[in-house]
N, C-alpha and C positions, 0 to 999 in steps of 0.2 A: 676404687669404689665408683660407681655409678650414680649420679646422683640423676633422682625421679622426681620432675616438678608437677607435672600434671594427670590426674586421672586416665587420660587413652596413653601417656609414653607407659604408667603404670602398666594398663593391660597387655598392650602391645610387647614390654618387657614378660610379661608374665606367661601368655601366650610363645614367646622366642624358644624361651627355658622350656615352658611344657614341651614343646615341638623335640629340643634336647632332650630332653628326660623319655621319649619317647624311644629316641635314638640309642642312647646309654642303656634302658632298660633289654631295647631288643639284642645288643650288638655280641657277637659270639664270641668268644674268649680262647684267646690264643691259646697255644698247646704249653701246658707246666712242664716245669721241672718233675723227670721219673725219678722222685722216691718217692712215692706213695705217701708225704709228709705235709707240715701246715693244712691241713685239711680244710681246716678253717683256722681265725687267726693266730695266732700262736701270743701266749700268756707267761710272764716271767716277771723279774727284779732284777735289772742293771745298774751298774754302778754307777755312770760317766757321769751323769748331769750333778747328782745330789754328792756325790765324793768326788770326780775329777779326775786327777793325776797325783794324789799327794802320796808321795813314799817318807813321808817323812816319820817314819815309827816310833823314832828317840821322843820327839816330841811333841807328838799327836797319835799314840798307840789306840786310839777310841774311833778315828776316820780317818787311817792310812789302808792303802789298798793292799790286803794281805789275806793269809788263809785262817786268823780268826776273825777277821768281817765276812768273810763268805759263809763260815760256818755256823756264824752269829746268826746273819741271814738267815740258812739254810735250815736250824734251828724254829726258826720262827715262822718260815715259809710253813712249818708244821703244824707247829703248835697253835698256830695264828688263825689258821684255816685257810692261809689265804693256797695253799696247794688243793684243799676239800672244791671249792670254789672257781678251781682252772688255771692257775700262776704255778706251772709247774720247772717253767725255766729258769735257773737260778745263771746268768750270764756276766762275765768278766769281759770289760773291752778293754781297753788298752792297758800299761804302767805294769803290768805283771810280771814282764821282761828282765831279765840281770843285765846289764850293760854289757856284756859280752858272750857269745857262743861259747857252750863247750866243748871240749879238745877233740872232738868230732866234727864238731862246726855246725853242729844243730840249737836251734833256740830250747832255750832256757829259762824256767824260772828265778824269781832271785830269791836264793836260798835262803837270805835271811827273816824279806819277808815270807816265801812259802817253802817252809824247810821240808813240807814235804812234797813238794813240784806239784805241779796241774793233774798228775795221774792220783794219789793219796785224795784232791781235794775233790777230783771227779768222779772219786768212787767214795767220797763220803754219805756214813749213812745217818741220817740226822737221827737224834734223840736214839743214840746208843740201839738201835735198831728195831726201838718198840712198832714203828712202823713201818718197817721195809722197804721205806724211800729211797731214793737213787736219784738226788737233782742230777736234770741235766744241766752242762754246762760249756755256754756258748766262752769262743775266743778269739778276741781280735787280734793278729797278727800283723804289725807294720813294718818289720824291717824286711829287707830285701833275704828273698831265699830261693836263690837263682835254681836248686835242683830241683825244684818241684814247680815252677814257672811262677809263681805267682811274684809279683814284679809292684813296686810303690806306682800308686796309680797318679800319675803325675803327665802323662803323655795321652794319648787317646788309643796311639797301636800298641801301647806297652799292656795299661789295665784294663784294656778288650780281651789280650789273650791273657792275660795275669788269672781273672775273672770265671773264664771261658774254661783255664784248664781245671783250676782249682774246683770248679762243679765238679766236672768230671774225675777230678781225683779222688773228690771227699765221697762219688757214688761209688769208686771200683772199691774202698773197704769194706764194703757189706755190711757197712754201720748206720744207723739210722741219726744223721744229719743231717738237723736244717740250716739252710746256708741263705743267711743273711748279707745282702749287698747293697753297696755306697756306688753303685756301677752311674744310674741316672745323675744323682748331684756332682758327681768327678767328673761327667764325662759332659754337661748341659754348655760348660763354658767352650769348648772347643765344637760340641756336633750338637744336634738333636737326639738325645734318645729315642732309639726305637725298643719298647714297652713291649711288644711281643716278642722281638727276638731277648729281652733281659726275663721275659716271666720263662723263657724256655731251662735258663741256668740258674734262675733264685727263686728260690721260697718266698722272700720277700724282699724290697731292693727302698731303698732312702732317696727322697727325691727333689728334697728341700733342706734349709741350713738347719745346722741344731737347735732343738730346743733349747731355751732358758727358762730359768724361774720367773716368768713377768706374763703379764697378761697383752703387751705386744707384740709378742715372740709367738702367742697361740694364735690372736688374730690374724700376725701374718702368714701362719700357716694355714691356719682356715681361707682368708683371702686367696693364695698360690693355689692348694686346691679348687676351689668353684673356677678361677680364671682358667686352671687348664684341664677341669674334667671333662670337657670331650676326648683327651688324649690318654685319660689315665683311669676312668672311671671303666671305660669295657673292658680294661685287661684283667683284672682283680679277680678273683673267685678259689674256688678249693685247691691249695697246692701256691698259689704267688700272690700277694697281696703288696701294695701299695703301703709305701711307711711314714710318715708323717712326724716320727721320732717317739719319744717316750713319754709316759706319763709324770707328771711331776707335782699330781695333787700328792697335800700331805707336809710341801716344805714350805716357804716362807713368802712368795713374792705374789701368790691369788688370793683372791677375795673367796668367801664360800661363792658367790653367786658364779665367779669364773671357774671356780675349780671344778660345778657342775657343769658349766658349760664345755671345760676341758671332759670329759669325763666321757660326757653325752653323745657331743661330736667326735671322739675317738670310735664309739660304738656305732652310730650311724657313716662312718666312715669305713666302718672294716678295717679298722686299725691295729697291727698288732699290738696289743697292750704291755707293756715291759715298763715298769714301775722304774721310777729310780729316785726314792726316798729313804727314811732312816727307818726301819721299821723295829727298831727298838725303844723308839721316842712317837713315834705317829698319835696323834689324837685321837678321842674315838670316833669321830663325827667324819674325818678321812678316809679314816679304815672303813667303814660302813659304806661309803662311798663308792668306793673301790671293790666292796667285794658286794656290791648291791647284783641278786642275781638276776634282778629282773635287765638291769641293762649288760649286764654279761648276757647274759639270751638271748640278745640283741645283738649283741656285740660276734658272738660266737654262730651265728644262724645258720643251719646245715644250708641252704640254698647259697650263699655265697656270694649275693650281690653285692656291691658297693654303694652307697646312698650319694648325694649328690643334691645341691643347692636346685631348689625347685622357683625359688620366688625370690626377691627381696625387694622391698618398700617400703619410706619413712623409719630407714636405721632398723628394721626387720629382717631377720633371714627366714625362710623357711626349708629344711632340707626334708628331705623323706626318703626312705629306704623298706625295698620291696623282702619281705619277711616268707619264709615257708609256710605254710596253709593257709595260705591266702590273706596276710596278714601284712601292715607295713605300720612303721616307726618312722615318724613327724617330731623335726626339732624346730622348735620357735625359738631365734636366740632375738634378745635386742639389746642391738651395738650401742647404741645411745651410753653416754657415759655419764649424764647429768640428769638430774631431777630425779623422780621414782619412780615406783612402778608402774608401768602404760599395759594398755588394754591392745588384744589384736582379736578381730573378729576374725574367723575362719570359716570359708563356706564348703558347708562338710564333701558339697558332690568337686569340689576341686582336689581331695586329696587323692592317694592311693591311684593314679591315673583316671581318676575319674570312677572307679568299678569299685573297689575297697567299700564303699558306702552303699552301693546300689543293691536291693531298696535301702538297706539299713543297715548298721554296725555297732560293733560295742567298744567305746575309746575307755582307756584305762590310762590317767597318768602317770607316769613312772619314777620323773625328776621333777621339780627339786624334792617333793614328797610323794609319796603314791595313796591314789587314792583315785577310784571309781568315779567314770564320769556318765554312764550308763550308756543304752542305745540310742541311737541318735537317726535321722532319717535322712534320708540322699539330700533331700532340697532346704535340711535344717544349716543352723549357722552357729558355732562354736565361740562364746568371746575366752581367750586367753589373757590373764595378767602376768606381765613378765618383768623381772627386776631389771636395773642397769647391767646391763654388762652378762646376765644371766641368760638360762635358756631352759623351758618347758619342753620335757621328753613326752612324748605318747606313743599308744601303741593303740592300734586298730586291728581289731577283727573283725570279717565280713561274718554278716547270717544267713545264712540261706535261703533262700524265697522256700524252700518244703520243709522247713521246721527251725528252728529259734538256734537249733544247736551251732558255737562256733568253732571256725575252724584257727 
């Protein structure tokens, strides 16, 4: 963290970052991955964070990793709305495995948790087929499976080609997978990633440690982002995105004011969103959270930028992210962790590069409640109150100097 004592280190930081954001916004985006997939970011419900690794059935049949949680899930994925709203990936990562190959020497479900193997559960159709669903469903694969190259990525030359071949295999079945990769975090401790040659073989790739339930596990993820988005912000866009790990509003260890903050900066990040809570027990105040469409619209925006830390001063952040029709989404988080709610003024002709407001605009807040904050004028000035720990989403549209109408 940066710590800002005086009014010019302020501007001068502030001015550093515009100068980045300038850079970020321009910078051209290396060639995707050809499947014609993640377009934009890709939406599901993962297990790891909120169930783990527990196979233990006998004695926790309610959150042991098996093919009635998935189906429990998948069920609800339906019924819930949260599929109506863009969470259409229903994804297993690891513990699925039976401790041993079978008599072919191919991996394997373990029969008794999934007595009908990953194919039965991949082609389930939830609610007896009133809806014609078909989750997809992602799979992590860890053990070594030397015939098809993909190799435990423990080396640098091993899960380079491990990685490398695996795109390429998963493209010659003519099947529509997105292939998610751990390539940048496996590989940071031995080399530098290079982000254009990974956005070439993933959809999306992990690039920091796992999430936890706690609100210092998101900080520090937030933190790692801003520290290296010159490196990671211009690669992102339709086809490979930047992963930041999972969502985890919904369980036990945020506050509401963080979980909106989880929530907000996932969507101003271009984050792919993959839940991993109990959505059999969820709240209702979670659920709404999460399937709020206004910052999915955000979160999902055909243009494909990535947003990126603009400012911060006095335990303030301010991130912003450039939106299709001429439109950008401003988070104000404040770090501060003691006292209450603080005030941040905002000078409207600093947002959006400067143009977003020029003459005028129309700001809408989005998070922590929505509600209209009207037109505002290039040279006017915004005060926001933000909780501890919390974060004010908005969203700007410019007007047009030849008529009111926004884009």
């Amino acid at each position: 963290m940066i710590q800002l004592s005086s009014r010019s280190q302020s501007l001068g930081y502030a001015l550093a970052l515009r100068f980045l954001a300038l850079v970020l916004w321009g910078n051209p985006r290396a060639r995707a991955l050809d499947n014609g997939l993640a377009m934009t970011p890709t939406m599901g419900w993962l297990h790891w964070e909120r169930f783990m690794c527990n196979v233990d059935c006998r004695e926790e049949p309610y959150s042991c990793i098996s093919e009635q949680l998935f189906m429990q899930m998948a069920d609800l994925m339906v019924s819930d709305g949260w599929k109506d709203v863009g969470y259409e990936y229903l994804c297993i990562d690891d513990c699925w495995m039976a401790p041993k190959r079978d008599l072919e020497g191919k991996l394997q479900a373990d029969p008794e948790r999934f007595p009908g193997g990953i194919r039965r559960l991949a082609s389930y159709n939830s609610l007896g087929g009133k809806r014609n669903l078909v989750l997809n469903i992602c799979v992590h694969v860890f053990p070594f499976s030397a015939g098809n190259s993909l190799l435990l990525p423990y080396f640098t030359h091993c899960f380079l080609t491990g990685y490398k071949h695996m795109s390429l295999a998963l493209n010659k079945t003519g099947r529509s997978i997105v292939y998610s990769c751990e390539w940048p975090l496996y590989m940071r401790p031995f080399k530098k990633p290079n982000y254009k040659e990974i956005r070439q073989y993933c959809n999306h790739w992990r690039s920091f440690a796992d999430i936890s339930d706690s609100w210092e596990s998101v900080k520090s993820i937030l933190d790692w982002t801003s520290s290296n988005q010159e490196k990671i912000v211009g690669v992102a866009g339709p086809g490979g995105w930047n992963d930041p790990d999972m969502l985890v509003i919904g369980n036990f260890g945020l506050s509401w004011d963080q979980q909106v903050t989880h929530m907000a900066l996932w969507a101003i990040m271009a984050a792919p969103l993959f839940m991993s809570n109990d959505l059999r027990s969820i709240s209702p105040q979670a659920k709404a959270l999460l399937q709020d469409k206004d910052v999915i619209a955000i979160n999902q925006d055909p243009l494909g930028k990535q947003g990126y830390l603009l400012r911060k001063v006095d335990s303030f952040e301010v991130w912003e992210r450039p939106l299709s029709d001429l439109a950008w989404a401003v988070a104000i988080i404040n770090k501060q962790e003691t006292g209450g709610p603080r005030s941040y003024t905002i000078s409207i002709d600093s947002l959006g590069r400067g143009v977003a407001c020029n003459p005028a605009c129309h700001i809408t807040q989005i998070l922590p409640v929505k509600r209209e904050l009207g037109f505002h004028e290039w040279i006017s000035r915004l005060k926001i109150w933000v909780n501890p720990t919390g974060t004010v989403l908005l969203r700007i549209g410019k007007r047009t100097t030849a008529s009111n109408s926004l884009f």
